[in-house]
N, C-alpha and C positions, 0 to 999 in steps of 0.2 A: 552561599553567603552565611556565615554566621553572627548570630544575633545578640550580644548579653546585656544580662539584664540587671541592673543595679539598683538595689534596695537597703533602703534604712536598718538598721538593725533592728529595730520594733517589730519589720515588715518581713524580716529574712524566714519565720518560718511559714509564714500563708506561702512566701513566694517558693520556696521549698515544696508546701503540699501539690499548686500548681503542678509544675513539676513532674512530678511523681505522676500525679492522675493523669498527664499529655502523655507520659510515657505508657500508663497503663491503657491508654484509650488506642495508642498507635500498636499494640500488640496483638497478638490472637488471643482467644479465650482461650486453648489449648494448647500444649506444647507438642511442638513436633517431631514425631516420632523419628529414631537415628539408627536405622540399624546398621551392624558389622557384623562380618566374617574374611574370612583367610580361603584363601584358593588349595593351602592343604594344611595340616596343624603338624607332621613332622617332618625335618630337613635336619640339614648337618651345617653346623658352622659352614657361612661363607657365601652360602645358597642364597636366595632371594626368594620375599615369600610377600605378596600381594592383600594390603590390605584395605578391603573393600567398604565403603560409610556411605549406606544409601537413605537417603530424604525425601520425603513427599515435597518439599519445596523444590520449585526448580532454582532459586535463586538465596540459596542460603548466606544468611546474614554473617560473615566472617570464614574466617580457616579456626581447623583446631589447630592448639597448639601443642607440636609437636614435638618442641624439647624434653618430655616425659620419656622420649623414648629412647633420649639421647645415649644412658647409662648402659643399656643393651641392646640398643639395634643402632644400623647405619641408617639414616632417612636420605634413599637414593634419590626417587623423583617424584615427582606427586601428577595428578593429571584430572581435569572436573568433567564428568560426562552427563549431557543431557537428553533423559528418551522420554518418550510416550511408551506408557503399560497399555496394551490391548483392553486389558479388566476395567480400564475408567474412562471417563470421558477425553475425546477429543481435544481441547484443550487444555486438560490437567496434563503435565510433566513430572518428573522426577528428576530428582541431581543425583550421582554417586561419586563419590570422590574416592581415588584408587591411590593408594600410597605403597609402592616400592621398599620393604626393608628387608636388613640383610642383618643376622645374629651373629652375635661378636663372639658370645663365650658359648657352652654347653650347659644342657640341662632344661630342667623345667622352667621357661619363660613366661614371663604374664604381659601382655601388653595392657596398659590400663586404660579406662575408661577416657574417653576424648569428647569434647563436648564443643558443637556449632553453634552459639545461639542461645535458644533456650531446651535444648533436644542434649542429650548424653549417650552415648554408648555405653553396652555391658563390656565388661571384662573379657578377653581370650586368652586362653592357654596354649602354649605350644611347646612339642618336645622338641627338642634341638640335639642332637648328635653329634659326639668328636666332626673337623673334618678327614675326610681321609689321608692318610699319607702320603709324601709324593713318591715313594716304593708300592704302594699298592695300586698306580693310576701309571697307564703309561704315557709319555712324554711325546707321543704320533700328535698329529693335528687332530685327528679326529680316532677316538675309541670307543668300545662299547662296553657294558658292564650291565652283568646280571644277576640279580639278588633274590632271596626267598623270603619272604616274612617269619617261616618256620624251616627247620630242616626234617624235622618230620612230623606227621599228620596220622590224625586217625582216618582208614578210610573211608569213603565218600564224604570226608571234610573238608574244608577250603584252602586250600592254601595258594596264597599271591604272590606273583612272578611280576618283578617291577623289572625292566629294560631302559638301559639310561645310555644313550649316543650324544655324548662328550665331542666338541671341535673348538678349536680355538680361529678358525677360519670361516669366513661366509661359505655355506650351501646355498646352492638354487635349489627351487621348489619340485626337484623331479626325486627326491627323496627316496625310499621304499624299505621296507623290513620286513624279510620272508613271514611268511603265516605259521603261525604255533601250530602243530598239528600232534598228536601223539595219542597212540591208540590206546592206553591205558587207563585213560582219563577223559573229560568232560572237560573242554575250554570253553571259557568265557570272557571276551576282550569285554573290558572295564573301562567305562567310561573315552573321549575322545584320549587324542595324544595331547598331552601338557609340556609346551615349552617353558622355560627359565633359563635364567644364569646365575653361575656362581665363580669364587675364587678358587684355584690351586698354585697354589705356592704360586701366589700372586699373578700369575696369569689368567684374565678374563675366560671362561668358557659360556658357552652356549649349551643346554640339555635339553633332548627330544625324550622324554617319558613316557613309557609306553605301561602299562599295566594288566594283567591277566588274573583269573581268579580259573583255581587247578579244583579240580574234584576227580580225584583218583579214585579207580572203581576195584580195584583188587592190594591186598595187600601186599606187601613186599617190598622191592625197589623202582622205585621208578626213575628213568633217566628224559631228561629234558634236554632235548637234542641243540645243538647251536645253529643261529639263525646268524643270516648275514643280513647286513645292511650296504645298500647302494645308492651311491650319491653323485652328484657334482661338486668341487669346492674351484672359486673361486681363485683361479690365477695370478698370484699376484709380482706378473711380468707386468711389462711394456703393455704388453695388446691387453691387460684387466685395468691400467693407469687410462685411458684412454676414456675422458667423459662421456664422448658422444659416439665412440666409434663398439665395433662389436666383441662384446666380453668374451674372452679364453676360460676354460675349464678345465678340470683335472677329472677323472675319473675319481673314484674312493671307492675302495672295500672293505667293511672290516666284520669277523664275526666276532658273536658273545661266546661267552665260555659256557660248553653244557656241566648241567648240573645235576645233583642227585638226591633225592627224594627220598626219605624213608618211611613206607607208609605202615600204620601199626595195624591190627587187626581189631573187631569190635571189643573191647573188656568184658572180660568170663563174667562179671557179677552187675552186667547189664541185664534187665529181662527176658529171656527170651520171646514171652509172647507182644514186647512191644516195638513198635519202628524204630530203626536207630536212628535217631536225631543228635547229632554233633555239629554242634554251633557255638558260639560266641556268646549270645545272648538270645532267650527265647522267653517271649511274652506273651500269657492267655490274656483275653479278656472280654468283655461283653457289654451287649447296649439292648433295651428294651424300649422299645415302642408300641404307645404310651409308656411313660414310664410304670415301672412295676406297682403293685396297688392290688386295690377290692378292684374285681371283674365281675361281671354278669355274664349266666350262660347264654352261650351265640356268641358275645365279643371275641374279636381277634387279636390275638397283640404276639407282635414279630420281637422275637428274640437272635440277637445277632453275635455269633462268636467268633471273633479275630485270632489267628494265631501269627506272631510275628518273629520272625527270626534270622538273625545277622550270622551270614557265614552258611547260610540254605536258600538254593531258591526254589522256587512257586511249588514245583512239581515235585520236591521233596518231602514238601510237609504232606502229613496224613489227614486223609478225613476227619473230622471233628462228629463225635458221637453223640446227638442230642438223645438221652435216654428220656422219656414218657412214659408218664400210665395208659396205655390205648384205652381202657376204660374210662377211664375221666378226659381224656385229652385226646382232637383228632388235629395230625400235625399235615403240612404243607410245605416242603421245602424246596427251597428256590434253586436254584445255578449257583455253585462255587462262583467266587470269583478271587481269582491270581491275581497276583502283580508282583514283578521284579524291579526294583533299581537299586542302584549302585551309589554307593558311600565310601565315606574314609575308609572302613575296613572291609568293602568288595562287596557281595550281593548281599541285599537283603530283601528275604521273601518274606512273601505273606500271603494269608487265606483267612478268607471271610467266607461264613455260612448262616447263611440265616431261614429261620423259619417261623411259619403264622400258627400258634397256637389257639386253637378254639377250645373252649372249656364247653363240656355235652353235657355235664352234672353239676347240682351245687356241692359246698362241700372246700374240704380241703385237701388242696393237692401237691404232693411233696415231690419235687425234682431234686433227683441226687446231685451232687457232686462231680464236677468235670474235674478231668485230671489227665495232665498230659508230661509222661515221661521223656526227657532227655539228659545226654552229655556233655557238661560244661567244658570246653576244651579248654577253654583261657584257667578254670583253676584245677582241670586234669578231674572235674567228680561229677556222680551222678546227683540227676537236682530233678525236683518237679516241681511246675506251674499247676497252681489250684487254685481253681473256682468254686466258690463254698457253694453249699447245699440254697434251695430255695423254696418260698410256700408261698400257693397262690391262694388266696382267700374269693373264694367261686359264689356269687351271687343270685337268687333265682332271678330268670328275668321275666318281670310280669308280663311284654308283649308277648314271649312264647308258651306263658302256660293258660291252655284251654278253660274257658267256663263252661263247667258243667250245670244246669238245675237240674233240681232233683226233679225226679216224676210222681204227681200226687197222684191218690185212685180217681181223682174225677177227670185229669185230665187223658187216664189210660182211657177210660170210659166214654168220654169224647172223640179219642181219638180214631175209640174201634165204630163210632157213629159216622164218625166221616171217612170211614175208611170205603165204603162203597160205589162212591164216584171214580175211583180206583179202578174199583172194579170192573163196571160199565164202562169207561175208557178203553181197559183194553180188552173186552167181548169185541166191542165195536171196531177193533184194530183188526183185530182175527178175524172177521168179516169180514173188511174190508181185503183182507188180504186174501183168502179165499175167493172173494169173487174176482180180485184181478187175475187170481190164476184160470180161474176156470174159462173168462175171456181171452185169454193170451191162448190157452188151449184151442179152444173153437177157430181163433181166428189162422192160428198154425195150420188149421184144415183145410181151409179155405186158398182155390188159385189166386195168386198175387195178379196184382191189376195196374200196370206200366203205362203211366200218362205221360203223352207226348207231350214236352217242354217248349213253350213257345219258344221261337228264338231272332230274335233282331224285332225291330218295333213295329209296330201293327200299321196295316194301309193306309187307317184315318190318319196317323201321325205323322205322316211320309206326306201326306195330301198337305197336311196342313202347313207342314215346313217347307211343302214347293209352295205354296198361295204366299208367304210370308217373304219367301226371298225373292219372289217376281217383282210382286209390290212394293220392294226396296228397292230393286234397280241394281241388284247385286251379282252382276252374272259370274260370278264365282262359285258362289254360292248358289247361285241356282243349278249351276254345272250339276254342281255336288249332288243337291236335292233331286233333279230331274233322275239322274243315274241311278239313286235309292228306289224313287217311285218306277222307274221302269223293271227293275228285275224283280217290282212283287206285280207286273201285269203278264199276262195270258200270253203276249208276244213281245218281239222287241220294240227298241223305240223305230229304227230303222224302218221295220211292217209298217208301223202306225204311222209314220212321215210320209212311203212311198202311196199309202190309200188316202192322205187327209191333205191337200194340199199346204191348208194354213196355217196345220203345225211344222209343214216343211219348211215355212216362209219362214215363223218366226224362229224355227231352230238355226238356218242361215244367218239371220238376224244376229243370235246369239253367239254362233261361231264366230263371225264379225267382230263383232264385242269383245271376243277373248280372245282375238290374235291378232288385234288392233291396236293403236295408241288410242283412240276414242272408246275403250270401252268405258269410260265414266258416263257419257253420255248416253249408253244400252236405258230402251225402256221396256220392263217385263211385263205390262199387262197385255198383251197382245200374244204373248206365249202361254200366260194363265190361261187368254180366252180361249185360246186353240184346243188346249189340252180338257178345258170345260165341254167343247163346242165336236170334242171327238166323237166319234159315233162306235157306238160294238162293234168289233171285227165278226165277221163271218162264221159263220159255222163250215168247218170246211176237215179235210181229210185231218193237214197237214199244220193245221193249227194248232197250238198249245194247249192241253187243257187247262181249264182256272183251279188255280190253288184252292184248294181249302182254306172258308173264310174268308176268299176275295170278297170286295165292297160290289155293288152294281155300278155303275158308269156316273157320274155325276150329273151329268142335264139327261136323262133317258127321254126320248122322243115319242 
């Protein structure tokens, strides 16, 4: 519903300011940020090239308008995509909006600034190239074509093998494109495969792009073999007309045209004593932590040197040489660390080294100059990356330097007074140490003397743990007890039952008890009594003699 609102002419500008402040209250306090780029920045008339406008809002306020681009591009089709970024919360989103355009003429293109909202895009540039001839492209449904970024290279330099499989017919997805392989060189498949389409002499195609990044390892010629491609295309009979019934196919063959490489040797008024680095573009540079400054001796601070370079990768660049005074400086260096990825113009490597500088002395300390030679191939000359000289300004540091006091004569004179408890100390040491020898001595002479270790618990405790489990009515446990206290007596239990009738009684008793349902109702003082009430066994041939440190008999008569 909308609402207007009619006012006096006296009143028109309050109502005005109104206004303006609802609008400024319904806003953000910040503008939202609008980024763009292009899925690649050079094609050739006719091609189609993906223009990408990503927003932290998921629901941006309008379309740009896109008649700017009217003059030099075709505005195919546009499309709004809504994700979640991993890096933010769960319910932030983002929008991108992908725009479809195709360049009409050649040359340096700028697509301009596009603006959603209150959010703008930067400028892009893009090279645009003639399109090809329809003499140079053949007229098959589906062809292959393979191009070089350069026709010759210095070697171990880069150079990119683009493969582009052209059809004017649907493929199914069982596609395939033999593997580069070639032994004179280092491949490296670049990036995934990148589909688009473009015009040829007005007929729609479809292109499968493939990309390679070459590093040839000897000079000379190098030939780059032809790779075939194998497909399905789509039938278009009867049986491929058929909505619901099952699709006809064609086979497809086609290879690329090999090609030939000229690779150049390193240039005579290169260094000898330095690595060849032939690249694109190569970058020193460095980061110190803390930043650089007055230090105090003992502090650490890590100095970190990046070397970057387009058209090299990881394992190409050389160590980076942090030169030190070892006098003044005790250094600590960490693990290289690599990284390779792939850009518009194919790999780029890089190395990072860094290391913990400790300053031992005050003072000032002078780090030369890093310098790292290379070969610019893009302007064909030699160039170097420098890092200018550096000075540390080295601090004493008061925790580590020692107080000393001086020594006055009275305190020497004091000292040599108490120095005699010292002394006495260790007379008394030496004494003591002497006379453990001379006991360890004596006692070495002497026959060792092997005491018998008692072993299992003594008869009173045996006595008293059968008294305890009678009295409980536990005939389990008396089981148990009675068995211990028999094998520390003189005979067995069996002797002792067949001469004592009433221990017979109540060991029957017992047995009863434990192979009964009624043993809860066993009562044990009457097994107590018996075993109280036993008398000495005989002295007789064939009787046992009594253990050592048997008890005497409990009730003795």
């Amino acid at each position: 519903m909308t609402h207007m609102l009619f006012c006096r002419p006296r009143s028109a500008r309050r109502a005005w300011l109104l206004a303006a402040l609802l609008l400024l209250l319904g806003r953000p306090l910040h503008a939202e940020e609008l980024r763009a780029w292009v899925d690649r920045s050079e094609l050739a008339v006719g091609e189609i090239v993906e223009l990408n406008l990503e927003s932290d809002d998921p629901a941006p306020s309008g379309r740009p308008d896109l008649s700017v681009l009217a003059a030099q591009f075709e505005v195919l089709d546009t499309r709004l995509l809504t994700y979640h970024d991993e890096d933010k919360a769960p319910g932030d989103l983002d929008s991108r909006l992908v725009i479809g355009l195709q360049p009409k003429i050649a040359g340096r293109l700028l697509i301009p600034p596009l603006q959603v909202g209150t959010a703008r895009s930067p400028a892009i540039e893009l090279q645009v190239s003639a399109a090809p001839s329809v003499a140079a492209v053949s007229q098959a449904p589906v062809f292959i074509d393979a191009s070089l970024d350069s026709d010759n290279v210095y070697v171990q330099a880069q150079a990119i093998l683009t493969l582009r499989v052209y059809h004017s017919v649907p493929l199914y997805d069982d596609s395939r494109l033999d593997p580069l392989e070639i032994a004179d060189a280092r491949v490296e498949a670049l990036a995934p495969q990148h589909t688009y389409e473009t015009l040829i002499d007005g007929v729609r195609h479809g292109v499968i792009e493939t990309r390679y990044a070459l590093f040839p390892q000897h000079s000379g010629v190098l030939r780059i073999p032809s790779l075939q491609f194998d497909a399905t295309a789509l039938d278009g009979g009867n049986g491929g007309a058929q909505p619901f019934g099952p699709r006809s196919g064609r086979p497809v063959q086609v290879r690329s045209p090999e090609l030939i490489l000229r690779v150049k040797p390193k240039p005579a008024d290169y260094p000898a004593d330095a690595p060849w680095l032939p690249a694109r573009v190569l970058t020193l540079s460095e980061h110190w932590s803390p930043a650089q400054g007055t230090v105090r001796v003992g502090d650490s601070l890590t100095r970190s040197l990046l070397l970057r370079a387009e058209g090299l990768a990881s394992a190409q660049l050389p160590v980076l040489d942090l030169p030190a005074p070892e006098q003044w400086l005790r250094r600590y260096p960490e693990q290289p660390r690599l990284n390779d990825r792939h850009g518009e113009h194919g790999v780029v490597g890089s190395r990072e080294e860094s290391t913990a500088l400790v300053p031992t002395a005050a003072g000032r300390i002078e780090l030369p100059a890093q310098e790292v030679v290379w070969w610019n191939t893009v302007e064909d000359r030699l160039m170097r990356s420098r890092l200018p000289a550096h000075s540390l300004e080295v601090e004493e540091n008061p925790a580590l330097v020692a107080e000393t006091q001086p020594v006055l004569p009275g305190d020497l004179a004091s000292s040599e007074v108490r120095l005699w408890p010292w002394q006495l100390a260790t007379a008394v040491l030496a004494l003591t140490t002497l006379l453990g020898f001379a006991l360890w001595w004596r006692a070495r002479r002497l026959p060792a003397v092997i005491r018998a270790a008692a072993i299992g618990p003594s008869p009173r405790t045996l006595q008293d743990d059968l008294r305890r489990t009678c009295l409980s009515n536990d005939p389990q446990a008396t089981r148990q007890a009675l068995d211990a206290w028999a094998r520390q007596q003189p005979e067995t239990l069996a002797d002792m039952a067949a001469r004592f009738v009433p221990l017979s009684d109540a060991l029957d008793g017992l047995n009863g008890a434990l192979y009964s349902a009624s043993g809860h109702s066993w009562q044990g003082e009457a097994l107590w009594q018996a075993i109280g009430s036993l008398p000495p066994p005989p002295q007789t041939a064939n009787a046992r003699p009594p253990k050592p440190g048997s008890l005497p008999p409990l009730y003795p008569r």
